[in-house]
C-alpha positions, 0 to 999 in steps of 0.5 A, a space after each residue: 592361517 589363510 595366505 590372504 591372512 598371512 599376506 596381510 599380516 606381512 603388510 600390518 608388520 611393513 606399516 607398523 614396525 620400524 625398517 631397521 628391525 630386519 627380519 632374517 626369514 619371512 614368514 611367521 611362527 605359530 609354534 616352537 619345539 625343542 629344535 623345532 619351529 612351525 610358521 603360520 603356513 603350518 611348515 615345519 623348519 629345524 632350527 640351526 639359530 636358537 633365536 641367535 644363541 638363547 635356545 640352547 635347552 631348546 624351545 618351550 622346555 618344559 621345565 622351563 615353562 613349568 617355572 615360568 607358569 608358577 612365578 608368574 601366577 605368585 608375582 612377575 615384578 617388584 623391582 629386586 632394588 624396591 623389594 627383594 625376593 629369593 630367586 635373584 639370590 639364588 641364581 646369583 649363588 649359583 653362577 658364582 658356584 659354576 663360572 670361571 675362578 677359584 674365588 670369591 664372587 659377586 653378582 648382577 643380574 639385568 636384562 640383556 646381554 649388552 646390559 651385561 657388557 655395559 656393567 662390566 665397563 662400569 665396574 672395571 672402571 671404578 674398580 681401576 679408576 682408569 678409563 680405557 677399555 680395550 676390545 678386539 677386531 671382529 668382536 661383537 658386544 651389543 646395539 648400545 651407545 657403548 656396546 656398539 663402539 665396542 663391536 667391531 662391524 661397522 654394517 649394519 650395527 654402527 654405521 650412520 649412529 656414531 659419534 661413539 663413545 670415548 676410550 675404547 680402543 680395538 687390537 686384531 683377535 687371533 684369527 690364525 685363517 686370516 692371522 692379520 701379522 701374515 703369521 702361522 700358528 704355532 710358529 708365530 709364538 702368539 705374535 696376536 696376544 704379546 702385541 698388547 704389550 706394543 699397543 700400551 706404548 702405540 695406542 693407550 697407555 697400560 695406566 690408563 686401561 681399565 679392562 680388555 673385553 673378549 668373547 672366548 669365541 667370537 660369535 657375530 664375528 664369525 666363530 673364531 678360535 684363538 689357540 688354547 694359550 691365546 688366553 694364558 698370556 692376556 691373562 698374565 699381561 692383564 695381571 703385570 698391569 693390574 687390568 681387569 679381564 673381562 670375558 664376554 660368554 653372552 653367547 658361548 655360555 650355558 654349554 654351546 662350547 661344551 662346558 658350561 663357560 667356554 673360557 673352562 677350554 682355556 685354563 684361564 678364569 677372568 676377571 668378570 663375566 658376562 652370561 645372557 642368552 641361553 641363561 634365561 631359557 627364552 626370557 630375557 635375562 643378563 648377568 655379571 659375575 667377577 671377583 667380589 672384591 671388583 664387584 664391591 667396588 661401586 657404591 650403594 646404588 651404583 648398579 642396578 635398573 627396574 627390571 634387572 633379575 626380573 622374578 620370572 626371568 630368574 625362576 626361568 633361569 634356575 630351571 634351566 640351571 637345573 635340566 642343564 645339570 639333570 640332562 647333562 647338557 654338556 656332555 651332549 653338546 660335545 656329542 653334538 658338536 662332534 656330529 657336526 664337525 666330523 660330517 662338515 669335515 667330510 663335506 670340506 674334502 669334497 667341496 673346495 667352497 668351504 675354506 675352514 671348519 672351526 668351532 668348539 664344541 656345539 658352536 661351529 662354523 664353515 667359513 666359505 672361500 671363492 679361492 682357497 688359496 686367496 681366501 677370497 670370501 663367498 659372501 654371495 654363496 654364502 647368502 645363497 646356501 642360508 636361502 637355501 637352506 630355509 627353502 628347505 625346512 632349515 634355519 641357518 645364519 651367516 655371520 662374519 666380517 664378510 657375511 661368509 660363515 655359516 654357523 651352528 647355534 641349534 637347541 643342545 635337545 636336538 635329536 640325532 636324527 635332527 642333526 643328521 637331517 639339518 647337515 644334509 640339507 647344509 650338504 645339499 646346498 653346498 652342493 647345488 651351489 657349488 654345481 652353479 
């Protein structure tokens, strides 16, 4: 394409598209690849964003594809509530088979993960009859009315579409690099976890709350870790007051962490979980799947919506169940995270501007410090080292609370060579900004 064209088409996207619809790179796609992605200009970029976490068996999967083509030439929609059709039942099989839990299960399939969220409250609440839900601080959850209370981060995502919705109520996640009790793990005995039982008596009563909701790595967040027991003990106070656990994998699931559900880390099943993203290969699809007898709660009728488990999006997830499997996805995700972290561990002694390494599995992050001893945070660095990054040929996202982290959400396909090629243009940035 022509730059006047391509000038053009930013002008028609200015006059057509909404302001708020932010757009992180300025140019274009023409194709995509696996780990790969070429704009209009005919440049080639490595991707590091996975379209925020969907593309985990990597773009334009042929197989992916293969199962798209053939559903879409049989029939794209009936509505599965109007007439149902196979794939819905058998994706729904197949994530009762691998998520979480030695227990019977049930399933929804919907649209997005928000969706997702949204269906875990609604069940959870009938379930209990109670209506408090609780969530934690840095957590993200979605751009919905409900979703959006629940999210933590006011900018860009709450601020100005309030009032919010009633009953939820927000406790600190256990972010040991800026524990908000000033403790240290492992001396603090998990000071962040035993505070649920003090926040029934301080901000809602434990007869009164429905569920807890928590990504088991917390994603927009800023990819933050708890410790391997922070789980076991929500999972116990949970069970003391009959609360429903809900785990929000929207973005740690389909093997980022190097399992197939990053709660597999922890030893703890929840309750529900939610599963989106990276399930639908490219398409948009959610589910939530829990406990069958919590899942049976709501009446005939209760849960549904036109296009959830949409026929083509189902037939797209099934294949991407079935390469996860053939190709051993999660093994390599583990071997890719492994790469990663042991370069930005090498790259965090030579530059003091990285604060923390963390992450489990493929899903890591930096988070960038002005001051290590202070923690202040490199929000501006951070930005510049993302510019970078795209000005030569790499796809980067920051995230966090600050804007301060840099995190890793390539294809799981990608190539060692790839790998290797992207973390030395994140090394070479950190070095020119840490040079300024």
């Amino acid at each position: 394409m022509k730059q006047q064209d391509m000038q053009n088409l930013a002008e028609r996207r200015a006059q057509a598209v909404a302001l708020g619809a932010s757009n992180a790179n300025p140019y274009f796609a023409q194709k995509a690849q696996g780990a790969e992605v070429w704009s209009l200009e005919g440049k080639r970029y490595l991707d590091f964003a996975g379209g925020i976490g969907v593309m985990n068996v990597g773009h334009a999967n042929p197989k992916v594809v293969a199962a798209i083509q053939e559903q879409a030439a049989r029939f794209t929609h009936t509505c599965f509530h109007i007439v149902m059709y196979e794939g819905y039942v058998r994706l729904a099989e197949r994530l009762n088979q691998l998520t979480p839990g030695d227990f019977p299960k049930k399933t929804i399939l919907v649209n997005t993960g928000a969706e997702t969220v949204e269906n875990a409250v609604k069940v959870a609440r009938y379930y209990t009859k109670r209506p408090a839900v609780i969530v934690f601080d840095d957590g993200f959850h979605g751009r919905t009315l409900l979703t959006m209370t629940m999210t933590s981060k006011v900018k860009p995502y709450k601020f100005g579409f309030g009032p919010y919705a009633p009953e939820i109520y927000r406790i600190p996640y256990a972010y040991c690099y800026r524990c908000a009790y000033g403790l240290s793990y492992p001396s603090c005995g998990l000071a962040c976890a035993h505070a649920l039982e003090d926040f029934f008596i301080k901000q809602v009563a434990a007869e009164n709350t429905a569920c807890v909701v928590a990504e088991p790595v917390q994603g927009e967040g800023g990819f933050i870790v708890p410790p391997l027991d922070y789980f076991k003990v929500i999972r116990q106070i949970c069970d003391k007051h009959g609360i429903v656990m809900v785990a929000d994998e929207v973005q740690t699931g389909i093997c980022r962490t190097g399992k197939m559900f990053a709660m597999e880390h922890f030893g703890v099943a929840a309750d529900l979980t939610t599963v989106a993203k990276s399930l639908g290969g490219g398409m948009p699809l959610g589910a939530l799947v829990g406990k069958a007898e919590i899942m049976d709660a709501p009446h005939v009728g209760g849960l549904g919506g036109t296009y959830g488990g949409n026929p083509v999006s189902c037939a797209a997830a099934l294949a991407v169940l079935d390469f996860v499997e053939e190709s051993n996805l999660c093994e390599r995700a583990a071997r890719v995270g492994q790469m990663a972290r042991e370069r930005f561990e090498q790259m965090a002694g030579k530059y003091p501007l990285i604060g923390e390494v963390r992450g489990l599995g493929a899903m890591l992050a930096l988070e960038l410090v002005s001051d290590a001893k202070t923690k202040e945070p490199a929000g501006e660095e951070a930005k510049k080292l993302v510019a970078y990054c795209q000005d030569n040929g790499l796809i980067a996202l920051s995230c966090g609370r600050y804007g301060n982290i840099i995190r890793t959400l390539m294809p799981l396909v990608i190539t060692d060579d790839q790998l290797d090629e992207g973390l030395a243009i994140i090394e070479k940035g950190l070095a020119q900004i840490s040079r300024a």
